[in-house]
Structures are given as structure tokens and as C-alpha cells.
N, C-alpha and C positions, 0 to 999 in steps of 0.2 A: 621421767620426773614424776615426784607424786600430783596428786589431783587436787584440784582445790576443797579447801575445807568446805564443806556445806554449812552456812549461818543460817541460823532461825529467823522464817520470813522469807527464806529463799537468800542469794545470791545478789542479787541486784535491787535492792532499795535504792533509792533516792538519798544522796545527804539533806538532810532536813534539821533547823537547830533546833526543834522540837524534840529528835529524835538523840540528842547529845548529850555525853555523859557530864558534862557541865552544865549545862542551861538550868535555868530558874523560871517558876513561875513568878510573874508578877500580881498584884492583887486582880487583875482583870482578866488573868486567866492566860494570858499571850506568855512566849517563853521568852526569858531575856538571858543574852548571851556576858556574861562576866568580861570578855575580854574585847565589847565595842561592838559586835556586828549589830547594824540597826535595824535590817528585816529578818522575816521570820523564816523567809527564801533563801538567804545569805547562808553560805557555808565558811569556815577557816581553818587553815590552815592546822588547828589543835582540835575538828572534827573527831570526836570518836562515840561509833556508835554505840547505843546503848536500848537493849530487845526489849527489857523491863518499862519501857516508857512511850512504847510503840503499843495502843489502844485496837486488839481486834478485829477485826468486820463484823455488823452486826450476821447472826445467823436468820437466811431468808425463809417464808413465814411456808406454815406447811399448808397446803389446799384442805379445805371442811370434805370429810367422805360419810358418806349416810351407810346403812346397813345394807344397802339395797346394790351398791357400787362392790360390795364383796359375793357378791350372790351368785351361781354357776348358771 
């Protein structure tokens, strides 16, 4: 058989309706599902995910090095 497609993000995300090509922001910022679901944990059944809307990791910070730390 062939292999699974590799998606952006990896393979194994979480459904999340933040993450959903339907979902809406509301004025407070939380995502609101059009078709009922009332948490933000809740998935359904017309789930489908969406990369464009899935927020980064920040990048972690680099350590300070003096002149002195490059020296032989």
C-alpha cells in the first residue's frame, strides 16, 4: 500500500476547534463553532483541519556568550 501523507505539524495533532476550517473568532477572542459545539475541547463530526490557523511555538531564547567563551 502507499504511505501516509505527511501533514504540516506532523501526523498526529489533536482535533481542536480552534484548529478548524469553520470555526470563528468571537469578540473575546475564543473560537466559536457555527454548527453548536459549545467548548473549545469539543470536536464534530464536520471537523476538518486547517494548518493556516494553528499559531507556531515560540522559538526558545539563545544563552548571552562573551568574547571570552570563543577563545582557544
Amino acid at each position: 500500500m502507499f504511505p501516509a501523507k505527511k501533514r504540516l505539524f506532523g501526523n498526529h495533532v489533536p482535533p481542536r476547534c480552534e484548529y478548524c476550517q469553520f470555526s470563528q473568532k468571537n469578540n473575546s477572542g475564543n473560537p466559536v463553532c457555527p454548527y453548536g459545539m459549545r467548548t473549545a475541547g469539543d470536536t464534530c463530526k464536520r471537523y476538518a483541519y486547517d494548518p493556516l490557523k494553528r499559531e507556531p511555538q515560540s522559538l526558545p531564547t539563545l544563552p548571552k556568550f562573551t568574547a571570552d567563551d570563543f577563545k582557544l
